[in-house]
C-alpha positions as CSV (number, residue, x, y, z in Angstrom):
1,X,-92.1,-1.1,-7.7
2,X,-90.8,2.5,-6.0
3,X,-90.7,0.8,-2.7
4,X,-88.5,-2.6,-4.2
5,X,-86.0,0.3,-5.9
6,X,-85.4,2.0,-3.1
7,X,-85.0,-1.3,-1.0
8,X,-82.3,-2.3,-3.2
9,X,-80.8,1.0,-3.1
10,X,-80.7,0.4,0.7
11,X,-79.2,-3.3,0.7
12,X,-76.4,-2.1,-1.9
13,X,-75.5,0.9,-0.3
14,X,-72.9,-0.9,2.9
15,X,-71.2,-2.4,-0.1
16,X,-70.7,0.7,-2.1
17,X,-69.2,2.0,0.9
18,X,-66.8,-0.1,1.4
19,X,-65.4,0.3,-1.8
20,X,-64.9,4.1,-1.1
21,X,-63.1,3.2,1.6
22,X,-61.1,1.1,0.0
23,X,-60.1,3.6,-2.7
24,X,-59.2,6.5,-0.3
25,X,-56.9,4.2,1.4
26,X,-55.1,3.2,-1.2
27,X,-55.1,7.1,-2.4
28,X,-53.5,7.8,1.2
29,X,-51.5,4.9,1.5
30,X,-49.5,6.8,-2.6
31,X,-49.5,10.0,-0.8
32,X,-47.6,8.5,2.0
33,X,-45.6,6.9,-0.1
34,X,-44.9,9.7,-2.2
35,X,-43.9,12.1,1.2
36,X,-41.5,9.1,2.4
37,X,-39.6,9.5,-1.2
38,X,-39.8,12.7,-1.0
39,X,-37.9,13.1,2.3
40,X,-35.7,10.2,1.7
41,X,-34.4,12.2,-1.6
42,X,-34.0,15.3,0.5
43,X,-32.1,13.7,3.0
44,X,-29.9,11.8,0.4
45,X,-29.3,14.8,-1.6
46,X,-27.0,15.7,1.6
47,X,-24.5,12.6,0.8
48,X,-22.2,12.1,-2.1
49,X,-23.6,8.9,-4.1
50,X,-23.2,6.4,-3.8
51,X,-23.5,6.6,0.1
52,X,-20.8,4.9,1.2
53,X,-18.1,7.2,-0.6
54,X,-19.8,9.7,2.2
55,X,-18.6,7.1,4.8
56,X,-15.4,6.5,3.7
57,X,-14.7,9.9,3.4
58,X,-15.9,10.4,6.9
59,X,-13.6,7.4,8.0
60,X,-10.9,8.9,6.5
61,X,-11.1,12.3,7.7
62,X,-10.6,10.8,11.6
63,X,-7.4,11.6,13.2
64,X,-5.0,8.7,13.4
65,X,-2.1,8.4,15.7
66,X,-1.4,5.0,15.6
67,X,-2.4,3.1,12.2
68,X,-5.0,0.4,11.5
69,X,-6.5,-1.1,8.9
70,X,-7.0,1.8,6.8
71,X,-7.1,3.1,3.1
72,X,-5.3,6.2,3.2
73,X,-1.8,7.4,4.6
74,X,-0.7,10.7,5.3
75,X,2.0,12.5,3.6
76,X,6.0,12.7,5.3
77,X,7.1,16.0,3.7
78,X,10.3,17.3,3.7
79,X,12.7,14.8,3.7
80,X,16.1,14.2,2.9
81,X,16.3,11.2,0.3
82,X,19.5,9.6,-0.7
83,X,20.2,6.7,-3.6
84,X,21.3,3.1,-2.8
85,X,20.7,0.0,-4.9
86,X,20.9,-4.1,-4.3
87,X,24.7,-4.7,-4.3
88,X,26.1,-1.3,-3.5
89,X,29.6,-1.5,-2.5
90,X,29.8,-4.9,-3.6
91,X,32.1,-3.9,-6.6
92,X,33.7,-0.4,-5.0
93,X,31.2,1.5,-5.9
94,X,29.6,2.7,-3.1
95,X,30.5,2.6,0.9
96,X,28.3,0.3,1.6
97,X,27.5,-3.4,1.1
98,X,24.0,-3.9,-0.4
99,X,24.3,-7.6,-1.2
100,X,21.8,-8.6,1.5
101,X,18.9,-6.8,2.4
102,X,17.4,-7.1,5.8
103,X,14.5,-9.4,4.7
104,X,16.8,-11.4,2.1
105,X,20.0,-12.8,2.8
106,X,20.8,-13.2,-1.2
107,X,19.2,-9.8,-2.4
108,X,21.7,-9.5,-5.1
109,X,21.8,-13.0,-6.4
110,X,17.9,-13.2,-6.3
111,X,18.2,-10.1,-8.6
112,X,20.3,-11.5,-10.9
113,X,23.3,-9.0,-10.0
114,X,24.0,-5.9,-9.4
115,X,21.6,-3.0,-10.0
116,X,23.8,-0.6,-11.2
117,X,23.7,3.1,-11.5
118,X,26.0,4.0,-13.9
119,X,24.6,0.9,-16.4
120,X,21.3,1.2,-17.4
121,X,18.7,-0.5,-19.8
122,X,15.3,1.7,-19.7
123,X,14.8,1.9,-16.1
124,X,16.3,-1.4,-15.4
125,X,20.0,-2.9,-14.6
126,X,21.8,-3.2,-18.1
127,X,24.0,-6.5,-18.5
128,X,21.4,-8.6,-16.7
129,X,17.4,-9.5,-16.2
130,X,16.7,-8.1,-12.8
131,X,14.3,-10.3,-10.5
132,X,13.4,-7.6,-8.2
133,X,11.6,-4.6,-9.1
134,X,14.2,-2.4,-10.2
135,X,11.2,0.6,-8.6
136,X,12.0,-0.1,-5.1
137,X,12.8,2.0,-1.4
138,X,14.2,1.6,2.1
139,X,12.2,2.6,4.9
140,X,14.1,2.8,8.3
141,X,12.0,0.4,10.4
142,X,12.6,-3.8,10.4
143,X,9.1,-5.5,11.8
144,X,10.9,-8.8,11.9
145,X,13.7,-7.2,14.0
146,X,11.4,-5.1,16.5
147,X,8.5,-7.6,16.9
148,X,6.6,-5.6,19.8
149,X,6.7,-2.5,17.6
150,X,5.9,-3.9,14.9
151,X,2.5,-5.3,16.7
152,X,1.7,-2.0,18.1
153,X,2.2,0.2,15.1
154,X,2.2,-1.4,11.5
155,X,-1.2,-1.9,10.0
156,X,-3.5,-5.0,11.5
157,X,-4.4,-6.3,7.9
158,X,-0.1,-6.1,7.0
159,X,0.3,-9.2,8.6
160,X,1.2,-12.1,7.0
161,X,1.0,-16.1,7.9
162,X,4.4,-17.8,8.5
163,X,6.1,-19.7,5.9
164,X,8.3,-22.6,6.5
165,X,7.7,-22.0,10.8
166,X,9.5,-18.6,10.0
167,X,8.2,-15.1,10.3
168,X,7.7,-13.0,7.1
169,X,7.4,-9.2,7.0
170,X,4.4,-7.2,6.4
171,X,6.0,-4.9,5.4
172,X,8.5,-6.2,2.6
173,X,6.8,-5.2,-0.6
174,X,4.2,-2.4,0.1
175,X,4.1,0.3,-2.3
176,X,5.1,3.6,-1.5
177,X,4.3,6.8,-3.2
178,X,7.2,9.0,-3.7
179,X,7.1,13.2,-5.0
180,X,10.1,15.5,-5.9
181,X,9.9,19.1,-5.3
182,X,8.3,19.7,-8.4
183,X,5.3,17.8,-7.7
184,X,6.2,14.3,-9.9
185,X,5.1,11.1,-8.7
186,X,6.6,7.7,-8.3
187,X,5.5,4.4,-7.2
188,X,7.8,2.2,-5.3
189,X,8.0,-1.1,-3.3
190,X,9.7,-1.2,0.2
191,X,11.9,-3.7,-0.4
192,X,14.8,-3.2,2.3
193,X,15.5,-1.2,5.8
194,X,17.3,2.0,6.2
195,X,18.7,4.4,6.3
196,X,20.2,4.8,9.2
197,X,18.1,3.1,12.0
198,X,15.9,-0.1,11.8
199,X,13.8,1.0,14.7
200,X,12.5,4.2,13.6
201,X,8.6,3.5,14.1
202,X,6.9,6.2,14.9
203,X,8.6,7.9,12.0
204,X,7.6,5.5,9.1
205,X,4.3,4.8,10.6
206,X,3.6,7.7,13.6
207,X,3.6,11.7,13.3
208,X,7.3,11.9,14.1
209,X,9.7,13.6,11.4
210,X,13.1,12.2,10.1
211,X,14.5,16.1,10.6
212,X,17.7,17.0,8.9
213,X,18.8,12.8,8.6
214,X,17.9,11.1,5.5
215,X,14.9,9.2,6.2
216,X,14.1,7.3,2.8
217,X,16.3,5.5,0.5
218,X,15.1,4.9,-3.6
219,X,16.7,2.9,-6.1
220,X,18.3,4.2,-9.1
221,X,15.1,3.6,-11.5
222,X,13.0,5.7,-8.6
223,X,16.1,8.4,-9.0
224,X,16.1,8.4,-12.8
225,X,11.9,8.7,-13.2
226,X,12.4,11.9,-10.4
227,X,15.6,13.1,-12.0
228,X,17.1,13.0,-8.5
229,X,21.2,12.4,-8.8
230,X,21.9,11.4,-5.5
231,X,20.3,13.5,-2.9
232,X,17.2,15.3,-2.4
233,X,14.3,16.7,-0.6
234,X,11.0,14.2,-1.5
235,X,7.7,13.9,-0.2
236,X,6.4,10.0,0.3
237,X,3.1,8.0,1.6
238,X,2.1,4.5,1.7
239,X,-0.4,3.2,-0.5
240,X,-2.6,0.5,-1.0
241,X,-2.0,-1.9,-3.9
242,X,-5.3,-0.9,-5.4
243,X,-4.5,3.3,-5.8
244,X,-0.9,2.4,-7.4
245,X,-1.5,4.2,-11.1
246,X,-0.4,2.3,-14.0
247,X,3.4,3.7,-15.1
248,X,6.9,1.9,-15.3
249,X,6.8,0.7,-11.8
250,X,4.1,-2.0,-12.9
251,X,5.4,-2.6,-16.3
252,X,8.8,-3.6,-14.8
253,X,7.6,-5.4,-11.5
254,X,5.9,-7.5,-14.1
255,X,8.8,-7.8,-16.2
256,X,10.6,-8.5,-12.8
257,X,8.4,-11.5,-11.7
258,X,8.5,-13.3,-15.3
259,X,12.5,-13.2,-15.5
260,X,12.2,-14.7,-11.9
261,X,9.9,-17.3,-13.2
262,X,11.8,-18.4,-16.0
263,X,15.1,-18.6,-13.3
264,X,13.1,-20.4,-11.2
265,X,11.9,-22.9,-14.4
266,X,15.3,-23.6,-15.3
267,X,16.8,-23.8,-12.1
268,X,16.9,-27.7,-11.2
269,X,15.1,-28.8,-8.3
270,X,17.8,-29.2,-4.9
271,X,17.4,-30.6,-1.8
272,X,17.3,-28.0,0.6
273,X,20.6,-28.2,2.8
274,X,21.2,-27.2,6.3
275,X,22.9,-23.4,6.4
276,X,26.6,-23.7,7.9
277,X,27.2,-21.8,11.1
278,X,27.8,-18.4,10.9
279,X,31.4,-17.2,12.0
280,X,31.5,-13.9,13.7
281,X,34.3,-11.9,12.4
282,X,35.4,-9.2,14.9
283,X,37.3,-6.3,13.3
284,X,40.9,-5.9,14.3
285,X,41.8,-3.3,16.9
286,X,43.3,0.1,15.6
287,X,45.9,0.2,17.9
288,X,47.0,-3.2,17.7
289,X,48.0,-2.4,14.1
């Protein structure tokens, strides 16, 4: 009976083996584990998380001399800014004629009027519901009028599809941010070119400075929130849609685009007809007169 004990001890004993093996591999296979988490954590604690905030800030930080798609703009300081509006000079009140825009032919009648200065309702035209965001700014650079530039330098993902087999600005409606010298901040659509040049590129989107010329235009309502009164030194950057922060600018853009859509409801539908020949006007010679 000794002898058949100890033979069974003998034919059980491969099996019993195999188990320990089994459990110290599965015991080495945790303590890997565990090391590789532990590592991973270490080398993760190095990152902002999530991750890719890390990578965006990394992106970011990159010099840029010429703009791409991108999410953040650098800062023009130091420039002059002056005050125009959509109609100026249309009624003797300013010396210029604001009743086109250089992406909009009717600027003032698609507003509903004039956006005066000296009238105002909130931070909105008084005597009239504006159609146009009364928060709006001239840049001096035209992408429909310099098409090569406008290729080379204004953002890849600006672009937008023609409409009507006619070319429509990227850059019409982008949202600028705009600081006085105290440090307030304003949001603002680009809505019209100037002032001065239209070809002024490497300014509006490159590392070149306006110097002692006005290089931004704002609308009264911009003016008013900065308590500018007609000229001043501002600091401005382009935004994305996405990083505009709520404020007056979006609560009358939204007022903007509902009196528009009411116009637009009541306003029977036409057929469209042909536009008449321009007639070029030449102004008379001084000393003719």
């Amino acid at each position: 009976m000794a002898m058949l004990r100890a033979g069974r001890k003998k034919e059980r004993a491969p099996g019993h083996r195999r188990y320990v093996f089994v459990v110290v591999g599965v015991v080495v296979l945790l303590l890997l584990g565990l090391a590789y988490e532990l590592s991973r954590k270490q080398v993760l604690a190095k990152f902002h998380w999530p991750w890719w905030t890390s990578v965006k800030k990394v992106v970011i930080s990159r010099p840029h001399h010429k703009p791409g798609p991108r999410t953040s703009f650098p800062w023009k300081k130091g420039v002059v800014t002056t005050v125009f509006w959509i109609g100026e000079g249309a009624i003797g009140d300013g010396s210029t004629t604001q009743v086109s825009s250089a992406w909009d032919q009717n600027w003032r009648d698609n507003n509903g009027g004039v956006d005066t200065p000296g009238s105002r309702d909130g931070y909105g035209p008084a005597g009239h519901a504006f159609q146009v965001n009364p928060f709006y700014v001239a840049l001096p650079f035209n992408d429909l009028a310099w098409p090569d530039l406008a290729k080379e330098w204004v953002p890849t993902n600006w672009k937008r599809p023609s409409k009507n087999s006619r070319r429509v600005s990227g850059c019409r409606g982008r949202w600028v941010q705009i600081k006085n010298a105290a440090g307030k901040s304003c949001f603002a659509q680009w809505d019209d070119v100037g002032p001065g040049r239209t070809d002024a590129v490497e300014y509006v989107f490159g590392d070149d400075d306006a110097g002692s010329r006005p290089g931004l235009d704002i609308s009264p309502a911009v003016a008013q929130y900065l308590g500018i009164d007609g000229r001043a030194i501002t600091s401005w950057r382009f935004v994305d849609e996405e990083d505009v922060k709520p404020g007056e600018w979006l609560k009358y853009n939204e007022m903007a685009l509902l009196y528009r859509a009411i116009n637009e409801a009541k306003s029977p539908a036409v057929a469209p007809v042909a536009p008449a020949p321009t007639e070029v006007i030449e102004a008379p010679n001084p000393g003719t007169q």
